[in-house]
C-alpha positions as CSV (number, residue, x, y, z in Angstrom):
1,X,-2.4,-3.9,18.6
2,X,-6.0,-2.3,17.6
3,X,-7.2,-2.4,13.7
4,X,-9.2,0.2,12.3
5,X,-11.0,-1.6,9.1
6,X,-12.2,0.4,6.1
7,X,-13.8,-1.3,2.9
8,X,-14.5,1.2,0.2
9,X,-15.9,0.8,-3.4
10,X,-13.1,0.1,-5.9
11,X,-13.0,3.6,-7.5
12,X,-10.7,6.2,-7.6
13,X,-12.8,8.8,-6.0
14,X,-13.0,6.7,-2.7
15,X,-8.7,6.7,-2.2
16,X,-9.2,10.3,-1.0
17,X,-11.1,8.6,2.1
18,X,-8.4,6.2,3.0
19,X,-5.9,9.1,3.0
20,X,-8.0,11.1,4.9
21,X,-8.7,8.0,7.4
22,X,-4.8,7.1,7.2
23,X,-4.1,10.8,8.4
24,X,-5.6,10.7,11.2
25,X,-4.4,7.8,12.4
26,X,-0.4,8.6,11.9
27,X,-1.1,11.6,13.6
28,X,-2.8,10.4,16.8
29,X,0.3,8.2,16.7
30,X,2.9,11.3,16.5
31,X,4.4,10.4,13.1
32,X,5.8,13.4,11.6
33,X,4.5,15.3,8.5
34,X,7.2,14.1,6.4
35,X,6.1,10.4,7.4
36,X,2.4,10.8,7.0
37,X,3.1,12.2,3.5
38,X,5.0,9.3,2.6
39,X,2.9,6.6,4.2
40,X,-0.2,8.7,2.2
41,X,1.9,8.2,-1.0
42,X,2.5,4.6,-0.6
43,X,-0.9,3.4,0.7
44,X,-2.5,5.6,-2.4
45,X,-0.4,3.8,-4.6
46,X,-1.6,0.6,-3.4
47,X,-5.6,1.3,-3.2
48,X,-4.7,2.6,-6.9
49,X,-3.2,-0.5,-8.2
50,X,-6.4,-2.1,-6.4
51,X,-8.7,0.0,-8.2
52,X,-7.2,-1.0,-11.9
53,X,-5.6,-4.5,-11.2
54,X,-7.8,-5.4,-8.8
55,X,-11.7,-5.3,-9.0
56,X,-13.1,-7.1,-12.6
57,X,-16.8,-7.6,-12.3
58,X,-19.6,-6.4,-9.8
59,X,-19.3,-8.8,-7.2
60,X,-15.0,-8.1,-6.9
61,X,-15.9,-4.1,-6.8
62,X,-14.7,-3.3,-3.1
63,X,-11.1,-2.9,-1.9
64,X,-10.9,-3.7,2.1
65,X,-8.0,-1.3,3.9
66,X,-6.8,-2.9,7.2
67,X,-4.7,-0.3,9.7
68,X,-3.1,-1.9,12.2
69,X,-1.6,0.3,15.2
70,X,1.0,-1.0,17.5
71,X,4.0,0.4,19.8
72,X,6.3,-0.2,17.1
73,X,4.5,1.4,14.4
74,X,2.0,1.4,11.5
75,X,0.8,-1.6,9.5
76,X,-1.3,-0.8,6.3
77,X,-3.2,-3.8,4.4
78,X,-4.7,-3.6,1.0
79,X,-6.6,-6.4,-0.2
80,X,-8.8,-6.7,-3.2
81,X,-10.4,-9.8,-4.5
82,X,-9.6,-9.3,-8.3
83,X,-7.0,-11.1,-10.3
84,X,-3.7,-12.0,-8.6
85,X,-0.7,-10.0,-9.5
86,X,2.0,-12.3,-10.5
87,X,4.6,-11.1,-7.2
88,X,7.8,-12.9,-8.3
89,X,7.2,-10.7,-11.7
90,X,6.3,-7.1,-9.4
91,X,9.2,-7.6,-7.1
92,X,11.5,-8.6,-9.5
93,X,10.1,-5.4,-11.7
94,X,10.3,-3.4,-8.2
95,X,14.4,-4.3,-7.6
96,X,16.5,-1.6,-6.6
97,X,17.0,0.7,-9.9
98,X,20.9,1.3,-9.9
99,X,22.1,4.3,-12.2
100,X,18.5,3.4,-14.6
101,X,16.8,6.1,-16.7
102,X,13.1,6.1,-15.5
103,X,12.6,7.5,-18.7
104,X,13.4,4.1,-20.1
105,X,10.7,2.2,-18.2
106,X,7.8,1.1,-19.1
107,X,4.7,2.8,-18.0
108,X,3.0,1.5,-14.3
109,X,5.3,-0.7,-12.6
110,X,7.0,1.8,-10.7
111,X,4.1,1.4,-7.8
112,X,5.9,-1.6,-5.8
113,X,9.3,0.0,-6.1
114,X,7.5,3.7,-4.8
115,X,5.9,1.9,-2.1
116,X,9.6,-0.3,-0.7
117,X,11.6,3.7,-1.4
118,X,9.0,5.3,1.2
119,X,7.9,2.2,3.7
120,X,10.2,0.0,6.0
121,X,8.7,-3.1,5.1
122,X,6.5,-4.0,1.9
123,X,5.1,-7.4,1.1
124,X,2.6,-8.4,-1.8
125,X,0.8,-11.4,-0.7
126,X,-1.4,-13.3,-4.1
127,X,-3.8,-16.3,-3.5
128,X,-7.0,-17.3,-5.5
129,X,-8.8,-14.5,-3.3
130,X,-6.7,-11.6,-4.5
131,X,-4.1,-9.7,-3.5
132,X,-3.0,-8.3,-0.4
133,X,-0.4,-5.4,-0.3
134,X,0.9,-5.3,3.4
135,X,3.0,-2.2,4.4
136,X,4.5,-1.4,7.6
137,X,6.1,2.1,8.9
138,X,7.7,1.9,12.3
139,X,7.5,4.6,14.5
140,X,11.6,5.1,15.5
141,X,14.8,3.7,13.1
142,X,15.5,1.6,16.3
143,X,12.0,-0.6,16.3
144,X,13.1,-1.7,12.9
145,X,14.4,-5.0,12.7
């Protein structure tokens, strides 16, 4: 397995590097369009939930992107060092949404449940250090487990 690390500033206008990063990568690795989109969707969602959950003060300001590259497929982390997000809450929030009315959600929240529609595997990982958002794509339906 090789790991390509990227650690940008916690910012908005830094996500467009990460995509741009994560696009090469899924393509050297002969995901289809239609899989790099949604892998792009996903791991934007993530770096954005980063950027406004993550990052509070000056010395939390940087949001470290981990892609992992194996024969079975793609591994995204996203880790900042900011507040925990309370993950019983987010995946509870993130269920399945059985004949709901997204207009009857609340703003935000849809990120977790966005990123588990469009990846095969999504954890959210919360320790005194932050929160880590791990993602994995695999590269055929059979490699998944």
């Amino acid at each position: 397995m090789n790991a390509i690390r990227l650690q940008i500033p916690a910012h908005a206008d830094y996500i467009e590097l990460v995509r741009i990063c994560l696009f090469g990568i899924a393509s050297k690795m002969s995901y289809a369009f239609e899989e790099i989109e949604d892998i792009k969707v996903a791991v934007s969602e993530a770096c954005n939930n980063a950027v406004i959950h993550g990052a509070q003060s000056a010395d939390q300001d940087v949001i470290d992107i981990c892609f992992e590259t194996g024969d079975a497929g793609l591994t995204i982390k996203v880790k900042n060092s900011g507040p925990t997000v309370l993950v019983p809450d987010a995946l509870e929030e993130a269920a399945p949404l059985p004949d709901a009315d997204v207009c009857g959600l609340r703003a935000g929240g849809l990120g977790i449940y966005l990123m588990q529609a469009l990846m095969d595997e999504v954890e959210v990982n919360a320790s005194e250090s932050g929160t880590e958002v791990v993602m994995t794509k695999y590269l055929n339906v059979t490699a998944k487990q």
